[in-house]
C-alpha positions as CSV (number, residue, x, y, z in Angstrom):
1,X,-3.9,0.3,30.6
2,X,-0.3,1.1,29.4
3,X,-0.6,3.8,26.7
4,X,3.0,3.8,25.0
5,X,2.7,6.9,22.9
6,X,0.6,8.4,20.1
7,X,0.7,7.0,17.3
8,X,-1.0,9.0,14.7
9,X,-3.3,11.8,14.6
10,X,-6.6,11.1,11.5
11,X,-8.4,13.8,9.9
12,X,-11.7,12.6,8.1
13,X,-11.7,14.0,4.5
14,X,-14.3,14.2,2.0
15,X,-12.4,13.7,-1.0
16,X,-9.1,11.8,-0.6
17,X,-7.5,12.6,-3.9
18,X,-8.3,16.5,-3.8
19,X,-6.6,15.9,0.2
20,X,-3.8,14.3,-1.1
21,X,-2.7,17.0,-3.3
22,X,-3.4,19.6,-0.7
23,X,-1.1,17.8,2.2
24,X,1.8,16.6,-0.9
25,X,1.7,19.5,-3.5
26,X,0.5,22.5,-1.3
27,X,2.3,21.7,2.2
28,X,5.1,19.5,0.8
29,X,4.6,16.7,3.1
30,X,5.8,13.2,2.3
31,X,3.3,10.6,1.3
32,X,4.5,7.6,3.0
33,X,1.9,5.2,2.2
34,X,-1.9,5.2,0.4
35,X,-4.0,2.1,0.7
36,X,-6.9,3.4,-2.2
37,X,-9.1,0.7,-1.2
38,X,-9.5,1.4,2.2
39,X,-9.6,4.9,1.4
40,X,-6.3,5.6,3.6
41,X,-3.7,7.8,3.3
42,X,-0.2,8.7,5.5
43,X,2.4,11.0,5.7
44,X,5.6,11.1,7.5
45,X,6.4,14.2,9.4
46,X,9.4,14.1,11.7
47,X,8.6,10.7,12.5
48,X,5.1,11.4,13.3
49,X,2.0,9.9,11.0
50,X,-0.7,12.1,9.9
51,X,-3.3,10.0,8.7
52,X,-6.0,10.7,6.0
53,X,-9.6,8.7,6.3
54,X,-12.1,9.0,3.6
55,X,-15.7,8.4,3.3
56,X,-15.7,4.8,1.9
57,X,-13.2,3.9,5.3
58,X,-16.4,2.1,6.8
59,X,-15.6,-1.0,7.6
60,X,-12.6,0.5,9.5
61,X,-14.9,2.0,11.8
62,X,-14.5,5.9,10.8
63,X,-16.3,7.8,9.6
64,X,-19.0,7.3,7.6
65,X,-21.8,4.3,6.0
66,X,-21.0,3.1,3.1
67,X,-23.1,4.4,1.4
68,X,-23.0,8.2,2.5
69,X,-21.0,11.1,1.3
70,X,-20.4,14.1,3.6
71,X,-23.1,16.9,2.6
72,X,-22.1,20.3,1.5
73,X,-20.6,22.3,4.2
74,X,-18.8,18.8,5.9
75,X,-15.9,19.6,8.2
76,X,-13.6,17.6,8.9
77,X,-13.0,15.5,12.4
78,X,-9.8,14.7,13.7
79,X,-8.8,11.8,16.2
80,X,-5.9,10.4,18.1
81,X,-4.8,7.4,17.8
82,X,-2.9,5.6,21.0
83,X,-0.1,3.2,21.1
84,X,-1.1,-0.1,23.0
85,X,0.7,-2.9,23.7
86,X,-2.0,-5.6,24.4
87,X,-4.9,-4.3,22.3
88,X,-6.6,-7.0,23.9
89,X,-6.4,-6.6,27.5
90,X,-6.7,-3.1,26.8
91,X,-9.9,-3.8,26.0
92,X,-10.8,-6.4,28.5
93,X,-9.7,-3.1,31.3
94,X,-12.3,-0.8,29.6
95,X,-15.1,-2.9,29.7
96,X,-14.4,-3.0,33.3
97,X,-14.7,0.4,33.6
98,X,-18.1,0.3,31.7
99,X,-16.3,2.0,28.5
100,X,-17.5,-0.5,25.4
101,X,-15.4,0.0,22.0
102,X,-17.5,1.8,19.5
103,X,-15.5,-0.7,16.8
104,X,-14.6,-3.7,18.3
105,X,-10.8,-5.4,17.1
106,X,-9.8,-4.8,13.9
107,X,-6.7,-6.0,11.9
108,X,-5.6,-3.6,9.0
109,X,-3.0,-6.4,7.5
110,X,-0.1,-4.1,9.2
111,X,-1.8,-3.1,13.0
112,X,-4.4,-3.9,15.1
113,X,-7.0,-1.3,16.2
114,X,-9.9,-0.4,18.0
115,X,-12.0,2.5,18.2
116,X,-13.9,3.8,21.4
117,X,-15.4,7.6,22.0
118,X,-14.9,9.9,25.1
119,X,-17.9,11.6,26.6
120,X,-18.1,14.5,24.1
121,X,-18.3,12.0,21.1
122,X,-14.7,12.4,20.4
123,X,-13.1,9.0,19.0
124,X,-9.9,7.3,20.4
125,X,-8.1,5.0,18.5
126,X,-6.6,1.8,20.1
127,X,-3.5,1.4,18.0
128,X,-1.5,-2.5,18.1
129,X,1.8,-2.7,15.7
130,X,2.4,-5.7,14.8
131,X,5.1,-7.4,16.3
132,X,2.6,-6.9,19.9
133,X,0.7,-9.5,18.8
134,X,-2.1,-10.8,21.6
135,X,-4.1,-13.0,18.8
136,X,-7.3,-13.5,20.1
């Protein structure tokens, strides 16, 4: 598999807006981009993306049911997320090495992603741009 890069690092948060304010008001970073109903959020930093997932992200793959709210006491997970060419046939090359994607291919209307999980339960993001289309 040819990993180009990383891409963005994702923390899971409990309450997006209350995060938001924390990473833009309190640390002064930039918000680059919010997508409210997916729960997303991104900041620029140096060129690098930290990402913000909230609970309602789901469908996305990370990290909770719909219908669950972290408990009192949550703490938050973090997760890399790697550059890929062919999302596809990156795919394809981990099934052959018995390693099945914990969220199958997903397009976000501006990447492609996957999401698969190391041995200690840690989860790896697949990351596509688009522009490196393989469409299937």
């Amino acid at each position: 598999m040819d990993i180009k890069g990383i891409d963005f690092v994702v923390y899971d948060v409990s309450d997006m807006a209350r995060s938001i304010e924390f990473y833009r008001d309190k640390l002064g970073l930039g918000l680059a981009e919010e997508l409210g109903e997916n729960n997303w959020a991104e900041f620029d930093i140096a060129g690098q993306t930290l990402a913000l997932c909230g609970p309602v992200s789901r469908e996305w793959g990370v990290p909770y049911a719909p219908t669950q709210r972290p408990e009192a006491g949550f703490k938050g997970e973090g997760a890399v997320a790697l550059a890929v060419g062919d999302l596809d046939a990156a795919l394809v090359e981990l099934r052959t090495k018995g390693v099945e994607a914990e969220v199958g291919k997903r397009d976000s209307t501006v990447c492609y992603f996957a999401v698969v999980v190391d041995p200690d339960g840690n989860r790896v993001w697949l990351h596509q741009h688009y522009g490196h289309e393989s469409k299937s």
